[in-house]
Structures are given as structure tokens and as C-alpha cells.
Steps between C-alpha positions, in 0.01 A plus 500: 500500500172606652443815705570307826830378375708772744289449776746348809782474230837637588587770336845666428581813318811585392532903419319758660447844244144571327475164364556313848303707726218426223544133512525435892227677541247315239643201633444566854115576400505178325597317819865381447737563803725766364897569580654779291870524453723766375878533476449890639496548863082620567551461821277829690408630128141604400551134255500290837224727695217439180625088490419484887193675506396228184640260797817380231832379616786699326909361498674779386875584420572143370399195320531231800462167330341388802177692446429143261510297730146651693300234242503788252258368181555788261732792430378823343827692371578792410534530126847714559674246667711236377446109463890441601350673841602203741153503663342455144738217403412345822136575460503294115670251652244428740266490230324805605283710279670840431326724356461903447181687576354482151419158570300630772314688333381291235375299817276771626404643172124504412563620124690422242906593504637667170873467547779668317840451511821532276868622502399882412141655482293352746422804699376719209305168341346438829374868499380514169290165557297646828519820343296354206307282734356797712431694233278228371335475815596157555584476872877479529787550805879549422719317717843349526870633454334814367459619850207290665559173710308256280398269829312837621353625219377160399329477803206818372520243156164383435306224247463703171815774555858468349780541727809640237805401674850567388745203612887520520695132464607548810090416591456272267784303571329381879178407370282176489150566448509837362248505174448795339172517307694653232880496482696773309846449423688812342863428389798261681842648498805479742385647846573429862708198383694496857194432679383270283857317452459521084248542217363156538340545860421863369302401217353212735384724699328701250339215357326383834250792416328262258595189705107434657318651239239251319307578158247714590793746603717735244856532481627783367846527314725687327546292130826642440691410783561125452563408867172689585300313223667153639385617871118562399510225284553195723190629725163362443309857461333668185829616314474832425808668344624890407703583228651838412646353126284220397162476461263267805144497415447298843620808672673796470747690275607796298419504151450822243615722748168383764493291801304200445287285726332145356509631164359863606665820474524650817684853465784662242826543673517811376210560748674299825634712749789248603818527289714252395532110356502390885174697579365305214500187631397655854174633322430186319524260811320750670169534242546051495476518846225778563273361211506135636339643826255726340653855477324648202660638129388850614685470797856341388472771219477809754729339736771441257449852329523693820719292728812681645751197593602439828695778723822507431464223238557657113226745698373712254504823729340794216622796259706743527530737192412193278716307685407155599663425866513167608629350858658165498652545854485098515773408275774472721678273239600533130273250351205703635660823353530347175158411487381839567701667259378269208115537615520816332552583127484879539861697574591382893706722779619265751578585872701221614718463833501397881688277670855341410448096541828420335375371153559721140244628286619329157156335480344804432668624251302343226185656620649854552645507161042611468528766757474841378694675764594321867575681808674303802512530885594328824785296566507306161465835298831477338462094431215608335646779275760272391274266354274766377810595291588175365126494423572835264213695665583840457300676732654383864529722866592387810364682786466403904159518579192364407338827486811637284426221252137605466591788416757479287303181288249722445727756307547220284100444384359631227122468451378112450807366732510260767665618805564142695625440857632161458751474750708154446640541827402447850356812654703472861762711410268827559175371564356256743290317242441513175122623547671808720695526192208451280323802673772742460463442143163599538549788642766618305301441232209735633797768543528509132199578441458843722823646320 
């Protein structure tokens, strides 16, 4: 596909949001006749105003299967919605291309894509590689689920400059062309198996991320996750593994305590700033990844000694008293609580609580039976002190509020404790979202310190 490829094509996209505005849009510069559909009625909304000043045709509150039958030639979906969508089974059967906007913006990009993508730890991986990148003064944009459209930003992209793009399997999934200069894949468990109709398709999916990549191109793998090392394996790219328990001299791994890159130490752990096994194997894909495109020694090293984590991910939010607070907001869901709680080895106070889904709280009791003291609130409070009981932690509250269980947490600390929001729960039940609940924290947090 040359640059002229859209020109008088027909062009439908299926999804408006961020990512479709973005895409209708480049494509309309790029000559294709546009239509944009969305299952929302748009109708006299700002959405429908900006299309028709860009001169775009928008269908909105349904998918009509007659908007194929205008000679459409390509379909740019949404990554959000489904492939049992009618319109998309239609579409494939047609033998129509249908793709997500990632594909576009491999088309448009000048530079050289460094994609990352896995079942847990792509956003703070993807931040620690431009992070590294920058401060190296190699000439690097961020892009992708993290928050940017990928088609847009790739459009600034030029010869010589990274674009570090974090990709969902949702993307991945309706691609074609995409080919990542360097591919990074981070772990492959169960996730978003309804969508994807099983693990199969899922792991698929994941794969494609290495599936046009030839061998002057490195793909970058977790080494203890079979599946993952099967993925990266069947590519054609420079193999270029991680490994947090064995040793890879081709690329990188924990040994002696040190994170190790191609046979060089790169940093103790002791001196990391992450915590935790799984922000091991984010900082190790991360220095692979930021290495192969030039970031300098000097620069991983001060990135990983003085980087923070993502907001509201395992956030490391400061001191109080000796007290190490940390904000992990994000983990609406047990696993993710039981990975925070074992990222730390000194004493842990766990907040824990929000919204009542249903499900118990028996899988957690193995990793409270570490906590030091646990204080519960929200609608799942008392769920949660049950199994904090048949975990035999003696130290356990249950209070209403977040700001109560702040408080009270904190009465728990001694010196050289972690206080940890980690909530296992939704946040819905007394927050909007879990950054607004995230924030609270926060600020609860900063109380403590004026009294």
C-alpha cells in the first residue's frame, strides 16, 4: 500500500469516540470517501457539526447493513466493538478489510513503531520506554491506548523518531499490515475472553504483533510465560527474551539481585523505584526495548531509580511519618490486589472495598494471611472482613468511608509500613471512577500529614 492507496477508495468507519474521529479524519486527508457510523444517535451534536465541516457523511443511532452496499472497500472499526456485530460479520464476508486505527497509523508513520502489548502492564512499560527514550534525547512520541489516538500522533512521526505505542488485543486483533519496528510482548493470561470468544483468538490476537515483522526487527518476550515465548517465537524478528528467574545473555534478566541487559548490569533492585515481581518484568522489557532504540545506560538507570508508576497504578504517592503510601486505585479485581500486596516485603495495611459485584473474596485470603492489619469499606466491607478472618489477620476494622479508612489504616502503621489502597472492588459504589477514587486517597493522605 502506497500513500495514494485511499485516494477515491470508499471508506467506512464503524465507531465514532477519540479513536474514530482520528481515523475519518486522516483518511479524509488521504483522499478516501469517508461514511462514519455509530450505534448512538449524533444527530445535531457537536460530533456531527466537526464531521460536516471535514465534509464526512455520519449514520448514526444504528448499524444499517445497507451502508455496504455504497461499494464500501474498507472498514475501519472501532476496537470496542464486537466481531459478532452483524455489520462486521457481513463486512468479512464480503471479504472486506477490517481493520482498527493502529493499522492506520503504521501507514502514515515516518519513524519507526515500538509496540507494547500484554494482558497486564502495558501502560506503565510503555511509559517507562519513552520515559527512558526522552531522557536520552532520542526523539520519541507516546501514543496509543495510553491516551493518544495512534493514527494522529503518527502523523507528527518522522524518519529517525520512535513512536512508543501501547496496543490492546482488541487493536491488534483488526490488523493487516501493522509492523512494529520493535514488538514487545509482556505476559498472556485470561482477559476479555467474551470478546474474543476464548483464549485461542485471544492469544491470536496477541501474537499478530509480531505477525509482519522481518529480521532486522526485535521481538520482545517474556521467557517465562510459555504461550508468550511460543507467540514471539514463530515471528521472523531478532528474538530477544526477558527473564525474571533464569539467566538470558541475549537479553534481559534478574540475576544477583541486578537487572541485566546483554550481559550488563543495569541497576540493583534494591535501587528500582517500582515494587514488586510484576514491575520486574515491566522494567526489564522496558530497558530491552529502550536500549534497542538508543536510550542510553545513564538514562534507564535514572529513569528506573526515580520513576513513580502510573496514577493510580501501585502509585507510589510519598511518606508520611516513615510511612510509605502507595495508590493502586486500578485494581478493581482480586488478582490485581494480590499482586500488590506481595510487591512488598515490608509489614502492609490494606484499604480494600467498593462496590458489591456478587462474587466472594476467598481468593484473597492467601495473600492477606501477609497483611499486617486490614481495614475495609464500601459495600463489600463485611465480605471482606470475613475473609480477612479466615485469613487469621488480627488487626481488621470496618468503617464506611474512604476517608474513615485512611484514617483509621493509618492508626495501624508503625514507622517502615506500607499503607496500600488496593481496592479489589469496583469503585461505583461511592465514586464515579476509580481515578475520582484514586484522588480522594490522595487527599486524604495529605490530611494526615497536617495533624
Amino acid at each position: 500500500m502506497n500513500k495514494s492507496w485511499f485516494n477515491g477508495k470508499n471508506v467506512l468507519v464503524l465507531g465514532l469516540a477519540k479513536s474514530g474521529m482520528a481515523a475519518a479524519k486522516l483518511l479524509n486527508t488521504l483522499g478516501a470517501e469517508v461514511i462514519v457510523n455509530d450505534a448512538k444517535n449524533l444527530q445535531g451534536t457537536a460530533e456531527e457539526q466537526e464531521l460536516e465541516r471535514e465534509g464526512i457523511k455520519l449514520v448514526s443511532g444504528s448499524h444499517p447493513l445497507s451502508l455496504l452496499d455504497d461499494s464500501v472497500d474498507y472498514v475501519v472499526k472501532n476496537p470496542g466493538i464486537r466481531y459478532d456485530t452483524p455489520l462486521i460479520e457481513k463486512a468479512l464476508s464480503l471479504g472486506l478489510p477490517v481493520v482498527t486505527e493502529i493499522e492506520l497509523a503504521d501507514f502514515v508513520s515516518k519513524g519507526d513503531i515500538l509496540a507494547i502489548t500484554g494482558s497486564n502492564g502495558k501502560t506503565t512499560t510503555t511509559t517507562l520506554i519513552y520515559d527512558m527514550l526522552k531522557k536520552s534525547a532520542v526523539p520519541a512520541h507516546i501514543a496509543g491506548n495510553i491516551g493518544k489516538v495512534a493514527c494522529t500522533v503518527a502523523q507528527t512521526v518522522q524518519e529517525e523518531e520512535v513512536m512508543v505505542t501501547e496496543v490492546s488485543s482488541f487493536q491488534l486483533k483488526g490488523t493487516e499490515h501493522f509492523h512494529p519496528r520493535t514488538a514487545v510482548l509482556l505476559n498472556v493470561f485470561d482477559a476479555h475472553l467474551d470478546y474474543h470468544g476464548g483464549r485461542e483468538d485471544y492469544e491470536y490476537s496477541k501474537g499478530k504483533i509480531f505477525a509482519n515483522m522481518g529480521p532486522d526487527d526485535y521481538a520482545v518476550y517474556n521467557a517465562d510465560i510459555q504461550s508468550a515465548a511460543d507467540l514471539a517465537e514463530k515471528s521472523k524478528a531478532q528474538l530477544i527474551p526477558f527473564s525474571v528467574s533464569k539467566w538470558v545473555s541475549t537479553g534481559a534478566c534478574v540475576q544477583n539481585g541486578s537487572l541485566y541487559f546483554q550481559n550488563k548490569e543495569v541497576l540493583p533492585l534494591s535501587e528500582a523505584a517500582l515494587p514488586g515481581k510484576h514491575n520486574q518484568e515491566n522494567m526489564l522489557a522496558a530497558i530491552a526495548g529502550a536500549m534497542l532504540h538508543g536510550a542510553s545506560l545513564s538514562a534507564v538507570r535514572e529513569v528506573l531509580r526515580n520513576f513513580k508508576g502510573i496514577e493510580h497504578r501501585l502509585q507510589y504517592v510519598g511518606e508520611v511519618s516513615g510511612r510509605k503510601v502507595y495508590n493502586d486505585s486500578k485494581a478493581t479485581n482480586i488478582l490485581s490486589t494480590q499482586k500488590a500486596i506481595e510487591a512488598f516485603e515490608d509489614p502492609v495495611i490494606l484499604i480494600a472495598g467498593g462496590l458489591d459485584r456478587g462474587n466472594g473474596f476467598d481468593d484473597l485470603i492467601p495473600s492477606l494471611k501477609t497483611v499486617k492489619a486490614a481495614v475495609f469499606y464500601g459495600q463489600t466491607k463485611d465480605k471482606l472482613k470475613k475473609a480477612a478472618q479466615c485469613a487469621g489477620v488480627e488487626n481488621i476494622s470496618v468503617v464506611e468511608s474512604l476517608d474513615e479508612a485512611v484514617s483509621e489504616a493509618y492508626s495501624f502503621t508503625d514507622e517502615k509500613d506500607i499503607l496500600l489502597l488496593s481496592p479489589a472492588c469496583a469503585s461505583w459504589d461511592q465514586f464515579k471512577t476509580f481515578e475520582e477514587r484514586g484522588s480522594q486517597y490522595i487527599k486524604a493522605v495529605e490530611n494526615l500529614k497536617q495533624t
